[in-house]
Every structure is written in structure tokens, then in C-alpha cells.
N, C-alpha and C positions, 0 to 999 in steps of 0.2 A: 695579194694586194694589186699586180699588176693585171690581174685577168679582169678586178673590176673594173679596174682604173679602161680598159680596153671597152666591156661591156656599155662602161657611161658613153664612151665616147660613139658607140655603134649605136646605142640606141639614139643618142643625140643627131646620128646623119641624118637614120631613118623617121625620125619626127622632123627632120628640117626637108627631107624628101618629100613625106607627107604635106607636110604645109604648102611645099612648092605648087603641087598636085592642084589641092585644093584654091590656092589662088588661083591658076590657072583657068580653072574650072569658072570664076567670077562667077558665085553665085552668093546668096546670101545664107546667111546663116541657118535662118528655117526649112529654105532649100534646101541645107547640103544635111540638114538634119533629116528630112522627108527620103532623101535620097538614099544617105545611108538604112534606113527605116526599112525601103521597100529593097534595097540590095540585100540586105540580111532576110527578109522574108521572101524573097527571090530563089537564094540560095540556101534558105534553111541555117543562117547562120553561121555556117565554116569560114571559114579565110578564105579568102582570095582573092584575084587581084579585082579591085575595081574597075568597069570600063571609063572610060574618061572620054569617046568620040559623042557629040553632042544627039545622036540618033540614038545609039546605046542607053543615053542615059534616058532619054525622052519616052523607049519602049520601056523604060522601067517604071518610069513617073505611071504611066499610062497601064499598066500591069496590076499598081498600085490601085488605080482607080476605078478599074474593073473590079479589081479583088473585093473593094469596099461598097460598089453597087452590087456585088452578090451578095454581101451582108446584109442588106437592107430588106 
């Protein structure tokens, strides 16, 4: 009982960590959805950590965007 009671409490940091993140970042929601979108198809997926410097994120936006004019 007490390893859950531990478990709630860790995942609770790391979602309030996350959020931090994420506000910081001021973006809006369909942003930070595009974002995540093109990090995961960036990365194939796996874990890891996000960038968060505003250039980092901007070559990913823009990764994206190329990826989607070679579709076309």
C-alpha cells in the first residue's frame, strides 16, 4: 500500500513538472499539440527529453513542414 501511496505521489511531481514545462513554453494548445506531433515523428516516437530552447523548437516546427511538402 505504501509503494502506491509513493508511486501517486511521484507521478503527481512529474505531471506538475510537466505542466511547468509546458507553461513556460506560452504556447497554445494546438501548438504545443503540433509540437508534440512533429517531436515524436522527429524522434520515431521513443521518450525523450523535449527541447524547450525557442530555436530547437522552431527547427522542429519547420522539419515538420518540410516533411509535409514532400508529401504533397
Amino acid at each position: 500500500m505504501r509503494l502506491r501511496e509513493l508511486e501517486r505521489q511521484k507521478t503527481e511531481i512529474e505531471n506538475v513538472g510537466i505542466i511547468a514545462l509546458v507553461r513556460d513554453m506560452d504556447i497554445l494548445p494546438d501548438e504545443l499539440t503540433a509540437y508534440i506531433q512533429a517531436f515524436k515523428a522527429q524522434t520515431g516516437g521513443g521518450a525523450a527529453i523535449l527541447p524547450t530552447e525557442p530555436a530547437e523548437i522552431e527547427n522542429i516546427e519547420n522539419d515538420k513542414e518540410d516533411a509535409n511538402e514532400e508529401k504533397e
